[in-house]
C-alpha positions in Angstrom: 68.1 37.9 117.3 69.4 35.9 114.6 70.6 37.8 111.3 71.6 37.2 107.9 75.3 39.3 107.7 75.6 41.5 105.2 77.6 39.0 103.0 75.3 36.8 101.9 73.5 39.8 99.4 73.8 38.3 96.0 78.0 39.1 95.5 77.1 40.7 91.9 74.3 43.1 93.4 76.4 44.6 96.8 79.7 44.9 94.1 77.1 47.1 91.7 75.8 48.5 95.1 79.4 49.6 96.3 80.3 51.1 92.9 77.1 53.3 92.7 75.9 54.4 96.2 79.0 57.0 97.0 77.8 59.0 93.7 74.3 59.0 94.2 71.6 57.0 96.2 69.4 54.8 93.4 68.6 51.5 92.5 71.0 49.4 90.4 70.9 48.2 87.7 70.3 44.5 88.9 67.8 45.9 91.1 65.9 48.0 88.9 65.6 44.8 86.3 64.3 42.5 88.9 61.8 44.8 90.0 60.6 45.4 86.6 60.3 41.7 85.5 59.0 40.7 88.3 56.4 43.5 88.6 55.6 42.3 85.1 54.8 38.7 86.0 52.0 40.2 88.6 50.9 42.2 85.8 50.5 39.6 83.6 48.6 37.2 86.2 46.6 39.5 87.6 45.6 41.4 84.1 44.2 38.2 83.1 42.0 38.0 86.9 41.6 41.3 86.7 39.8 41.0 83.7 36.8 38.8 84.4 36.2 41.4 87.9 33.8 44.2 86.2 31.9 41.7 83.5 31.6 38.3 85.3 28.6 38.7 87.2 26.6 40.1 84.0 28.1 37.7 82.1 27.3 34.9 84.5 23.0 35.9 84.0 23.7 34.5 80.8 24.3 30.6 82.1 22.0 28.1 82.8 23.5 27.9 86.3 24.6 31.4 86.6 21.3 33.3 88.8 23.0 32.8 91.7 24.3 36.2 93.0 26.1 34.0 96.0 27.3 31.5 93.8 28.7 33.9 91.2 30.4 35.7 94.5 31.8 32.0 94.9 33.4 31.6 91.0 34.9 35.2 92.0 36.4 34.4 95.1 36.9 30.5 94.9 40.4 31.9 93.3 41.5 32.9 96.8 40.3 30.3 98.6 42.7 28.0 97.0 45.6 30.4 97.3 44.5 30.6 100.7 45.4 26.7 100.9 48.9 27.1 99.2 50.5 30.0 99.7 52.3 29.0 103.3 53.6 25.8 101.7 54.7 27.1 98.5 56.1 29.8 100.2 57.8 27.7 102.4 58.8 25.5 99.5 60.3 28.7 97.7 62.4 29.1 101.0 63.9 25.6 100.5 64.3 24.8 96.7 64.7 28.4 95.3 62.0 31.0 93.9 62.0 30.0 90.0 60.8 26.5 90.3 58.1 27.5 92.3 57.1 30.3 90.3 57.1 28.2 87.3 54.8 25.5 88.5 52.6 27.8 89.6 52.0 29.6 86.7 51.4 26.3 85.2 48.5 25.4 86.8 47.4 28.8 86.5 47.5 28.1 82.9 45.9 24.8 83.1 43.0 26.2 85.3 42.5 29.0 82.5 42.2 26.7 80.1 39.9 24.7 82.3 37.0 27.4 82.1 38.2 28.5 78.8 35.9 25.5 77.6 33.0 25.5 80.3 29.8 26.4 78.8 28.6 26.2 83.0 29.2 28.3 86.1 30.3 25.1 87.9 32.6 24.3 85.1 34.3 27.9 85.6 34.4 27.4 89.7 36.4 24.3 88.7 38.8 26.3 86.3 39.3 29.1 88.8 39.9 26.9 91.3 42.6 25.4 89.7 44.3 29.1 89.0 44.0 29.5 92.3 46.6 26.8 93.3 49.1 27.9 91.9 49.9 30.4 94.7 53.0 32.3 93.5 52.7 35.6 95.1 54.9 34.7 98.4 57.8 33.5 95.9 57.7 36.4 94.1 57.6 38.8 96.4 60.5 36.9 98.4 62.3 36.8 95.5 62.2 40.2 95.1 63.1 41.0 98.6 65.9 39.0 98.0 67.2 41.1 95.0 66.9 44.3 96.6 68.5 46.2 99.2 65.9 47.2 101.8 66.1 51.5 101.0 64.9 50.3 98.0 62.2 47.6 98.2 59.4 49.7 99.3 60.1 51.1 95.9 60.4 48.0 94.2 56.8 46.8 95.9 55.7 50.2 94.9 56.5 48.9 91.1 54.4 45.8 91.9 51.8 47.7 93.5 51.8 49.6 90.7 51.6 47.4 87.6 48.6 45.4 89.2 47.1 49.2 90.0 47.7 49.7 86.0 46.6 46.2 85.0 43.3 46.9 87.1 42.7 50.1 85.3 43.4 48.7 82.0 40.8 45.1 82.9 38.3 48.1 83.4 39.0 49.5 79.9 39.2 46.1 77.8 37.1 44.0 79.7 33.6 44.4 77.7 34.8 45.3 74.8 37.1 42.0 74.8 33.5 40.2 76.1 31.6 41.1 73.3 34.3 40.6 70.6 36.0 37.4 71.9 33.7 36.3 74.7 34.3 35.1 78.2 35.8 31.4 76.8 38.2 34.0 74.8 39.1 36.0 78.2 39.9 32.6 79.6 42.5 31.6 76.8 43.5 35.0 77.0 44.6 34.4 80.6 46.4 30.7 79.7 48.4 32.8 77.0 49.8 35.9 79.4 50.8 32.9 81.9 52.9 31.3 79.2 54.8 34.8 78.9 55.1 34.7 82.4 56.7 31.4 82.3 59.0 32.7 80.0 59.8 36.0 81.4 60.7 34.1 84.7 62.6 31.6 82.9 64.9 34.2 80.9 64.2 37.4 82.0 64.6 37.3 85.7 67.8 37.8 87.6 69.0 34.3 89.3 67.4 34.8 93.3 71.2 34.1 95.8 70.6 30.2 96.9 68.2 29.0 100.0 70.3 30.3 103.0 70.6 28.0 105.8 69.4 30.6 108.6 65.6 30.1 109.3 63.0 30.6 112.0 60.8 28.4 113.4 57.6 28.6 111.6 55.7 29.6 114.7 57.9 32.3 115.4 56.8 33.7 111.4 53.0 33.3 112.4 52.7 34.7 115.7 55.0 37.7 115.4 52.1 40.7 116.6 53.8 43.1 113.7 52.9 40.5 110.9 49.8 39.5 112.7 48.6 43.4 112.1 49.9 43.2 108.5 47.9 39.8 107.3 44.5 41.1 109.2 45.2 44.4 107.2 46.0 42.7 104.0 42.7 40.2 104.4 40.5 43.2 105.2 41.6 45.3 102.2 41.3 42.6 99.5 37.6 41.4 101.1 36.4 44.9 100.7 37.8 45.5 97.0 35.8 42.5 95.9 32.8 43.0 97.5 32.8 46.8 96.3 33.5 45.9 93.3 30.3 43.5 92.9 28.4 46.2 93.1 29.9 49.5 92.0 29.7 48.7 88.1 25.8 48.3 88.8 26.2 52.0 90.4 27.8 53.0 87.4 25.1 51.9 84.8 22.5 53.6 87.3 24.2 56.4 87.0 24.0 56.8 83.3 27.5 55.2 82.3 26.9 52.1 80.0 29.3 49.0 80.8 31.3 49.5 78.0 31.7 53.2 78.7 33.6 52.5 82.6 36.6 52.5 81.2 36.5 56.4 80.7 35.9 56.8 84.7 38.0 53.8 85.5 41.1 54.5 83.7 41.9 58.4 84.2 40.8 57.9 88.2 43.6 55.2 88.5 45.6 57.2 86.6 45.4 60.4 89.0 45.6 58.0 92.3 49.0 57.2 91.1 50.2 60.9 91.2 48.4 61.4 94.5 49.9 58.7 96.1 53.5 59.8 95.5 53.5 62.5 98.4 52.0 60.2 101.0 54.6 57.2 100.0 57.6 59.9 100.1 56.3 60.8 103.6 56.3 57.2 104.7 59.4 56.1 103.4 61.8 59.1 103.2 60.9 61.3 106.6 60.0 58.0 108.7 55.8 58.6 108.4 55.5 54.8 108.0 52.9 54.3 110.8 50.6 57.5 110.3 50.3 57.4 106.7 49.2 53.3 107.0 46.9 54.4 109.4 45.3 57.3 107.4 45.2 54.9 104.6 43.1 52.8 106.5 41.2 55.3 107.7 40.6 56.8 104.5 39.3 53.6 103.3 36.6 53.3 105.8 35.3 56.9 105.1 35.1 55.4 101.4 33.2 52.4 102.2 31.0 54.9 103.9 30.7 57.4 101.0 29.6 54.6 99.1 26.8 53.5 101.1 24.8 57.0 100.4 26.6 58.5 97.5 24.6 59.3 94.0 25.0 60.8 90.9 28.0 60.2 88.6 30.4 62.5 89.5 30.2 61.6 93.7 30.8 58.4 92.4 33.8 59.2 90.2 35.3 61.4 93.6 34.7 58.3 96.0 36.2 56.0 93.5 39.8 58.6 93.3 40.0 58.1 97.3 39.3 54.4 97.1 42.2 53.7 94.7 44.9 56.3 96.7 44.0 54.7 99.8 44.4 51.3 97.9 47.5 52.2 95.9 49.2 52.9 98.9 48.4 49.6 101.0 49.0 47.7 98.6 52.6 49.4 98.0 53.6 49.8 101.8 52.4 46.0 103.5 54.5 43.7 101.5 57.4 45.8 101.8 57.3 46.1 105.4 56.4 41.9 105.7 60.2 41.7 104.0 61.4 44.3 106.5 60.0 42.3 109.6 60.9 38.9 108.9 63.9 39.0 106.8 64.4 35.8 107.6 62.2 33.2 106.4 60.5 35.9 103.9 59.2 32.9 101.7 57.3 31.5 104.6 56.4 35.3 105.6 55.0 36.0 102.9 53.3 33.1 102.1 50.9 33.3 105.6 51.0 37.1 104.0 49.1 36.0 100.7 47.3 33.3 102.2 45.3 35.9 104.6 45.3 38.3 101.2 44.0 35.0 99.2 41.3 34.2 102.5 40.3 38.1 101.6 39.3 38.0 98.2 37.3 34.5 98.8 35.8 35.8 102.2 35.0 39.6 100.1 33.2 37.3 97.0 30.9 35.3 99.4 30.1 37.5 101.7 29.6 40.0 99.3 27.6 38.0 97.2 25.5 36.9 100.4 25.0 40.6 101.3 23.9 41.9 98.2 21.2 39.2 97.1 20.1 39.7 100.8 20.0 42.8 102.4 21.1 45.5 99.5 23.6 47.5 97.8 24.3 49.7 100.5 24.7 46.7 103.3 28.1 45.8 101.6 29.5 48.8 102.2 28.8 49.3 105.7 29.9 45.7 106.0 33.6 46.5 104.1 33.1 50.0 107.2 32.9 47.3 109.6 36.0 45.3 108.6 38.1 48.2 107.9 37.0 49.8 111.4 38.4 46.4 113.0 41.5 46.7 111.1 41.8 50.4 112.0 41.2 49.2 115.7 44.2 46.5 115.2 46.8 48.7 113.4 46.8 51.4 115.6 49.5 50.0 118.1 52.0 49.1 115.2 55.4 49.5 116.0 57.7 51.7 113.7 59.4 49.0 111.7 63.3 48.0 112.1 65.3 50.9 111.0 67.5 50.5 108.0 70.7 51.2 109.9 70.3 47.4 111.5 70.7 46.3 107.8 68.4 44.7 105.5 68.3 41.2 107.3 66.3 41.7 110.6 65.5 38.7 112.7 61.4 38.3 112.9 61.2 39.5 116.9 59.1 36.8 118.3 
């Protein structure tokens, strides 16, 4: 299998690397900065998605062309549609002329699309916008990038730190969102969005380490699509993202049944997010640290399903508030542990990777938004559950012959087996 040898690690990260590890076992320096700047430009793009998630589609009643519950699903989802179109050539791109300038342009457009439906007054006019967001698909680069900055003992925690900031920027959407509706409005969300992207052009710009060069070594692309271990991870990613947006089209609306007001989810939202973090910590430490990689993914998954379910019959506030603490542990964790092993099976190639990665992730939050949609204006609250059960069950079904992945003793630069 062809490798990357152990020289071509950025010379300034394995120098830091050989200087600390002897004394103790932790990230460097380096390491620990591109994780966090990175993270931060995910937190910044998705804190500004994020945002529109738990208000859009009572905001949306309010246009002339907004009474469309399948259309609305479509302005939601039309996001990942278009990432789904660009995130395997600009991740193959980042693979070729470097990370920054593809991050860069990206959140350019992301910009331009915000500003887009900043100044709609139409549901069509904001499908536009967010369909303009959606192309610039940056997630593979960044994600390569930070594989790239990282030795592989630590990258499932610097995913973890990505994971985590758009867990944190999720919670905090649920906590400003209405209250920045009714004091700025959803042309003032918009903007909002266009100005954390310019941050994120700058914290890329300055902040971020310098990636190591395009390295010569590459796999055919067909060898990166049709690997079965990536195959498992891309159905699993696709499956989780459709089910958090189609939940999430309905579960505020279970929320104001319940006697919470909109602008009062914030106090379920936020602490439940905030406890899922510490409740992940001892499934992740399993996983990573005592070689549980396999069993705790497929308990995640499994524990995602029985939510899904829970949902379909649950009532009352509290159940609701319990389901939702299970949802975001079992989430929390996915969303930690399947980029991080994408980086450990194709080390090679990771922009390309990555990008089929995101593009199935991008396919799941337009497929979870329309068929979502589709499912609630047609059949009912409770058939959008049991058709996230259904998905996740498939998944479930899929995962279960993963392999254990390459063991960190053959380096951080395994070949993608074909």
């Amino acid at each position: 299998m062809p490798s990357i040898p152990p020289s071509s690690q950025p010379a300034s990260l394995a120098d830091e690397s050989t200087r600390t590890e002897p004394a103790r076992d932790r990230m460097t320096k380096g390491e620990l900065r591109a994780s966090l700047t990175l993270a931060s430009i995910f937190a910044l793009r998705m804190l500004g998605l994020f945002l529109i998630l738990p208000v859009f589609a009572e905001y949306a009643r309010t246009l002339p062309d907004g009474h469309d519950a399948q259309r609305v699903g479509i302005a939601m989802g039309i996001y990942g549609l278009m990432q789904a179109f660009l995130h395997i050539p600009l991740g193959w791109l980042s693979d070729r002329v470097g990370r920054k300038p593809v991050m860069v342009a990206g959140l350019l457009l992301f910009v331009a699309g915000a500003l887009v439906a900043a100044f709609s007054d139409t549901l069509t006019g904001i499908i536009i916008g967010r369909a303009l967001q959606g192309m610039g698909a940056i997630s593979a680069a960044i994600t390569a990038c930070i594989a790239d900055l990282t030795r592989e003992r630590h990258r499932t925690k610097a995913m973890a730190m990505v994971g985590g900031s758009i867990g944190l920027t999720f919670a905090l959407s649920l906590v400003i969102a209405s209250p920045l509706l009714h004091s700025i409005g959803m042309s003032g969300i918009f903007s909002l969005m266009a100005v954390f992207g310019v941050v994120a052009i700058g914290v890329t710009l300055f902040l971020v380490p310098a990636p190591p060069p395009p390295h010569p070594v590459r796999l055919p692309f067909r060898q990166v699509l049709m690997n079965a271990d990536l195959i498992r991870l891309n159905v699993g990613v696709l499956a989780l993202h459709a089910s958090q947006v189609a939940m999430f089209m309905v579960v505020p609306a279970m929320l104001s049944d319940a006697g919470m007001p909109l602008d009062q989810h914030w106090k379920v939202y936020l602490p439940v997010v905030l406890v899922s973090f510490l409740l992940m910590l001892a499934p992740m430490m399993a996983a990573e640290r005592y070689g549980k990689v396999r069993p705790v993914l497929l308990a995640s998954v499994a524990l995602m399903t029985v939510v899904q379910i829970l949902f379909a019959s649950v009532h009352g506030l509290w159940p609701i508030v319990g389901v939702l603490l299970l949802f975001f542990v079992a989430f929390n964790v996915l969303e930690a542990m399947q980029p991080s092993l994408v980086s450990r099976y194709a080390a090679v190639s990771r922009g390309a990777a990555l990008g089929v990665y995101n593009t199935t992730q991008s396919l799941g939050l337009f497929l979870g938004g329309v068929a979502g949609g589709w499912l609630l204006q047609h059949e009912g609250r409770s058939a959008v559950f049991i058709g996230c059960a259904v998905v996740l069950v498939l998944w479930l079904i899929i995962a279960w012959s993963m392999k254990a992945p390459p063991a960190r003793s053959q380096g951080s630069a395994s070949a993608v087996a074909a």
